[in-house]
N, C-alpha and C positions, 0 to 999 in steps of 0.2 A: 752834098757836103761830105767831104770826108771824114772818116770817124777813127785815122790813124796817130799817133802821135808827131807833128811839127816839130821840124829845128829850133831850136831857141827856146822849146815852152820852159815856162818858170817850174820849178823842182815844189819847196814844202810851202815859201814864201809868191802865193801867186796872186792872189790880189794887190798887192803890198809891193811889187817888184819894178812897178817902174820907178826911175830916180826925182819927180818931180809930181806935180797936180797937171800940168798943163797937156796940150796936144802935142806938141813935140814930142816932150817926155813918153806921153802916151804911146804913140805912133813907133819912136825909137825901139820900146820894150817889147812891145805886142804885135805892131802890125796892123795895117787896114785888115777889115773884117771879109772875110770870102764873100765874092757878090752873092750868092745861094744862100747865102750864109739861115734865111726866114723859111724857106720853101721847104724842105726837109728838116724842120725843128725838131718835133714831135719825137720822130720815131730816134733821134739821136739822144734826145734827154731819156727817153724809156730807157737806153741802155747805159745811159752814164749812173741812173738810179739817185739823180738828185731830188732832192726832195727842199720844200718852201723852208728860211731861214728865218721867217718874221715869229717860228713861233709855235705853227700849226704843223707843219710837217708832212703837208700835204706833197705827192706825189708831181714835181713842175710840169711832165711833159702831159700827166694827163691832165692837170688844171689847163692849161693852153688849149688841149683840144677838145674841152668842153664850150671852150666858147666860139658859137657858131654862128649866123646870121649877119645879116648885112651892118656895116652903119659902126663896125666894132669899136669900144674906147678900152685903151689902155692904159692903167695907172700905176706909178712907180709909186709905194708906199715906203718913205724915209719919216714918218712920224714918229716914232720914237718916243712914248710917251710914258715909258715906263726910267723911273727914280733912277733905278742901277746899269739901264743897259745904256750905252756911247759909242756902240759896234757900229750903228748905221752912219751918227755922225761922222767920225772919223773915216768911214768911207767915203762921203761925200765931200770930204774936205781932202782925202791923199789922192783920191783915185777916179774924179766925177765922172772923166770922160767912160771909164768901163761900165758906170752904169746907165750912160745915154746910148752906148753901145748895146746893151740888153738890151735898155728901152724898145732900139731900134729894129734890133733884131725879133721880140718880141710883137710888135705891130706890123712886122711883114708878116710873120708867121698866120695873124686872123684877120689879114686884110682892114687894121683899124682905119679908122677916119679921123680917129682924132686920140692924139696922144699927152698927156700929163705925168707930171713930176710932182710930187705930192710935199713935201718939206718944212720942217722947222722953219721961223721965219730967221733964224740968227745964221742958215744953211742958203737964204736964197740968194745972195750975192756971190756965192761962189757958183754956186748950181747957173745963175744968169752967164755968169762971167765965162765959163764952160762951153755955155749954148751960144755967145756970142762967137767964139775961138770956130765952133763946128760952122755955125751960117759963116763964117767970114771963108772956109774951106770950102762951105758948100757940100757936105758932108750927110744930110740928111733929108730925108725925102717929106718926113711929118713935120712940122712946126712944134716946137715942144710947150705947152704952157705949164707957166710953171703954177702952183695953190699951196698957200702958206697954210700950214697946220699951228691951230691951237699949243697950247705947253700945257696939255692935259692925259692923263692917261688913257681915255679911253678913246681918243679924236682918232687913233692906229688900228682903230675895228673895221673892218671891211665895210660895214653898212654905214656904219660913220666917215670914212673919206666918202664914199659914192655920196654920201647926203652933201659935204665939205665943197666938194666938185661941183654939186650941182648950185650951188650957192646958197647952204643953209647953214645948219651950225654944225658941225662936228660932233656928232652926237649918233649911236646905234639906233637904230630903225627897228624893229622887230617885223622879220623878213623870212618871208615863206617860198620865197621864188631867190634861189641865186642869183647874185650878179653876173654871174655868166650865161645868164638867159635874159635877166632884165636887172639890169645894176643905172648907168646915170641916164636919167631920162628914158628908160625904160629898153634903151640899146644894151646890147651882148656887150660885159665888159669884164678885161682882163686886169685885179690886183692883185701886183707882185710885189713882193721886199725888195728893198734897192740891192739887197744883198743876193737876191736870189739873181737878179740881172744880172750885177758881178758874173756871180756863175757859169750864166746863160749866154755873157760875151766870152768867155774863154773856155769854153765848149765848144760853140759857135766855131773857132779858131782850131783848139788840140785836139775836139774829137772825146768821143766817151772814154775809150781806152784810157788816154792819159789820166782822164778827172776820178776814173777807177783807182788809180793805182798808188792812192793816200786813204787813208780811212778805213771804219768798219767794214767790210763786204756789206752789210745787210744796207748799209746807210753811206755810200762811200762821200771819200774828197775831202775837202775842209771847210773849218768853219771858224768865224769870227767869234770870239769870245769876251767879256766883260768881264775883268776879276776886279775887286776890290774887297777890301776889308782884313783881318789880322790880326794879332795881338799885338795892340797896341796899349800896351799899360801905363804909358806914359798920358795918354787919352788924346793925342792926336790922329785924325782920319789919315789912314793908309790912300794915298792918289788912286783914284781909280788906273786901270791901263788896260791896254784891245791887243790880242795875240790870233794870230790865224793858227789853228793849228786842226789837224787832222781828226779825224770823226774817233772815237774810242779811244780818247786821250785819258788819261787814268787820270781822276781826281786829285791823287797826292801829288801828280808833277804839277796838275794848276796851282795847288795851293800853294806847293813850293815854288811859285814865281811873287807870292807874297810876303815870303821871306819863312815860311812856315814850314821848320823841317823836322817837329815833333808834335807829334795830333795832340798829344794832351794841352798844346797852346790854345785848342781850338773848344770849343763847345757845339757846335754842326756848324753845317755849310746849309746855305739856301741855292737852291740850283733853277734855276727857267724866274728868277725876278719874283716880284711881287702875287703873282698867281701862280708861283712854282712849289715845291716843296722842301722845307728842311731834311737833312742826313745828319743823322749825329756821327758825331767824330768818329762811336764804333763801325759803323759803316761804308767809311769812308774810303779806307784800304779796301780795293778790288772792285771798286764802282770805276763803272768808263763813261765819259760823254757822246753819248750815244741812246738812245732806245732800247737798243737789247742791250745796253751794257747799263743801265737803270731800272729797267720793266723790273727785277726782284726788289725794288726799293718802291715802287709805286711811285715812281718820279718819271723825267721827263728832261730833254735840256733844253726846250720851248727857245729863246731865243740867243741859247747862247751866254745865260749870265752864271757867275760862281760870286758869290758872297760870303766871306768866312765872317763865324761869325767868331769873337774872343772867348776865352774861355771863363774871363772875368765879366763878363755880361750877362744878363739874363735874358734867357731865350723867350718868356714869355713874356716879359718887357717889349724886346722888339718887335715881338709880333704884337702886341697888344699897339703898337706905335705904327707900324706898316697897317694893321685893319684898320685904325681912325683914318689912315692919310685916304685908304681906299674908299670908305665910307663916303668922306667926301668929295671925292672923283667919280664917283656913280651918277650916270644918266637921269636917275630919278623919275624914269619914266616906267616903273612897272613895283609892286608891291616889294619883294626881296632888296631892291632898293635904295628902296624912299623908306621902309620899316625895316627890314630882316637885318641889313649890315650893318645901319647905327647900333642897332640892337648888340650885334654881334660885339664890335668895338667895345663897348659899355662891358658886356660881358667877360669882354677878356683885360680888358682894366681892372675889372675884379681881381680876376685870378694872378694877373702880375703884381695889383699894389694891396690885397685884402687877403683876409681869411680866408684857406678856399675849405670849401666842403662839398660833401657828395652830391647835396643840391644843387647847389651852381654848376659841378659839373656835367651831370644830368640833363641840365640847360642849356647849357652850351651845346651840348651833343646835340640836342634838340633844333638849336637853332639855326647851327649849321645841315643839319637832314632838311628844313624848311626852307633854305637857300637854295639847296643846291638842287641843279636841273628843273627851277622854277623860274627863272629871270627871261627878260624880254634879248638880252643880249650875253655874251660869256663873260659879262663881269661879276656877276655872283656867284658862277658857276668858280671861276678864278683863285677867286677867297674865300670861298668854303675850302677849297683845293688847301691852302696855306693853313687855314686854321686845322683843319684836318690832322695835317703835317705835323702841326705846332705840338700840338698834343700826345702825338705819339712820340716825337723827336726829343719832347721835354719833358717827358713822364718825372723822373728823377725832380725833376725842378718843382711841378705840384707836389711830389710830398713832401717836400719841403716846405711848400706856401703853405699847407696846411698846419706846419705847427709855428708858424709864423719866421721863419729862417727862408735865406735863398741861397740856392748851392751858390750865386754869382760869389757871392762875400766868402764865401769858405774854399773858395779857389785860390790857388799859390800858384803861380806859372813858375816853371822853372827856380823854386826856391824862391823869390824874391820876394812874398808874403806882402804886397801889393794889391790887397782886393779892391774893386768899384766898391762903394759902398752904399748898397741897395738892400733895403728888410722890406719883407711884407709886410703890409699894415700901415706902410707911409710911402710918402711919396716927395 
């Protein structure tokens, strides 16, 4: 496989760059895929320094070549189950064929035997329609099945598809052996983000070099992002919308595609989704999307999502409102839970709609240290992460709640003396 830059590769716009969904379009923009294109995977992704888009941020080329033995499955994960993020859908609806092109290329690489697409079920008519277009071409060598995923958040956990695949429920396993030693039915198997295939096909194609030469050095190339949210004081939701855009992109240029081009409109940003962490506004100037351009923040940009949040909201509110949703999206298969996360929810209800005082918060701290790095899967590990965040992000805001005032209400955006109108103590 060559690892030089190709005629024709797409410049900032490269997922995104052909004119159509279908194989034509496909074909027109990119190109059939090098026959070698699986035989030499490994050592070309080490050097492009891509790394997993679902989240984790694991290193691609050496996830691939950890999986090893005969009988290989490999799984495209497009679940999607998190509130804020629409990164993966919209890929699967502009651009399917580049991520059956992964797929493809992906399952040469560990000699699979059997290969899956993993998906929303509102996603599987296009993803069918895709795989009919490639058999009518005769285009792939694995039969692709396709496995509808749940509209749950946690169905997008690795041990949860392998359980989904093998025909149970979508649900995390508490797993001491990786899937890449024993994942479905106890064979070597490889799951990847449909995004991270994206990747994996036009690497596959331009070569490290090119996929170098967008992005952070530590973390290069681009990535799909999820913005929503704003100051909207009129109180209608801002559209979400999906931007590809380069690794160590400065948070003030995402925010200013929400129309935000004065931070005092904002009250923080939520970054990596619902198990991500809040950035108060002061922090926001000189933060990059990227790892080393968030590690001073103790954040993270997990899979890609930016959520502003208004400056006439209250930030313990929201969170007090994302911990219930999460509460009841947990597995309920291990103590933190089935007990710790309702707990938590309850707890931070207090502190958004009650009196707070030092005991409660004492509590809180408490119950998030009892969460975290106890759970059977990384869902408690996720929202402790957030509530964490919450806390330090919205310090201003509890002392507030404790004399019974919310900074939300004494907020003026831009003069127009427009506050939500939210007191502790009521609800």
């Amino acid at each position: 496989m060559t690892t030089s830059r190709r005629t024709g590769a797409p410049t900032t716009q490269r997922m995104f760059a052909a004119h159509g969904p279908g194989l034509v379009e496909h074909h027109q923009r990119f190109g059939p895929l090098p026959e070698s294109a699986g035989t030499a995977l490994v050592p070309v992704l080490d050097r492009s320094g891509l790394t997993g888009r679902g989240g984790a941020g694991f290193p691609a080329g050496r996830k691939i070549a950890s999986v090893t033995g005969r009988r290989a499955v490999v799984i495209g994960n497009g679940a999607e189950g998190e509130p804020l993020s629409h990164k993966d859908a919209e890929l699967l609806s502009r651009a399917p064929h580049l991520v059956l092109d992964g797929l493809k290329v992906a399952a040469a690489a560990v000699s699979a035997e059997k290969v899956v697409l993993y998906v929303p079920f509102r996603a599987v008519p296009t993803i069918k329609a895709a795989i009919s277009e490639r058999s009518s071409a005769k285009l792939d060598r694995h039969r692709v099945t396709v496995v509808a995923a749940p509209d749950r958040f946690v169905a997008g956990q690795e041990s949860a598809v392998v359980r989904r695949v093998e025909g149970g429920p979508a649900l995390p396993r508490d797993q001491t052996v990786p899937p890449s030693t024993s994942g479905v039915r106890g064979r070597p198997t490889l799951v990847n983000n449909v995004e991270t295939l994206a990747h994996i096909a036009l690497i596959a194609r331009y070569g490290s070099r090119w996929f170098r030469s967008l992005g952070d050095p530590s973390e290069p190339g681009t990535m799909l992002v999820t913005l929503s949210g704003g100051p909207t004081l009129s109180g209608g939701p801002t559209p979400h919308s999906v931007l590809e855009v380069p690794t160590g992109t400065r948070l003030t240029d995402l925010v200013g595609h929400l129309g935000v081009t004065d931070l005092r409109a904002l009250r923080a940003v939520l970054v990596g989704g619902y198990h991500g962490s809040w950035i108060p506004r002061e922090m926001v100037t000189g933060a990059r999307l990227s790892r080393a351009g968030l590690a001073h923040l103790g954040a993270s940009p997990g899979a890609g999502i930016i959520h502003a949040l208004p400056a006439d909201q209250c930030g313990l509110a929201r969170t007090a409102d994302i911990l219930g949703y999460l509460a009841g999206e947990s597995a309920r298969q291990c103590g933190p839970c089935r007990n710790g996360l309702p707990q938590l929810a309850r707890l931070f209800d207090d502190l958004a709609y009650r009196r707070v005082d030092d005991r409660l918060l004492d509590e809180v701290r408490r119950m998030i240290d009892l969460i975290d790095g106890r759970g059977s899967c990384r869902h408690p590990d996720g929202t402790a992460r957030l509530a964490r965040s919450a806390l330090d992000a919205f310090a201003s805001d509890i002392t507030h709640h404790r004399y019974g005032r919310c900074e939300a209400t004494l907020t003026s955006v831009y003069g127009t003396g427009r506050p939500r109108h939210h007191t502790s103590g009521s609800r």
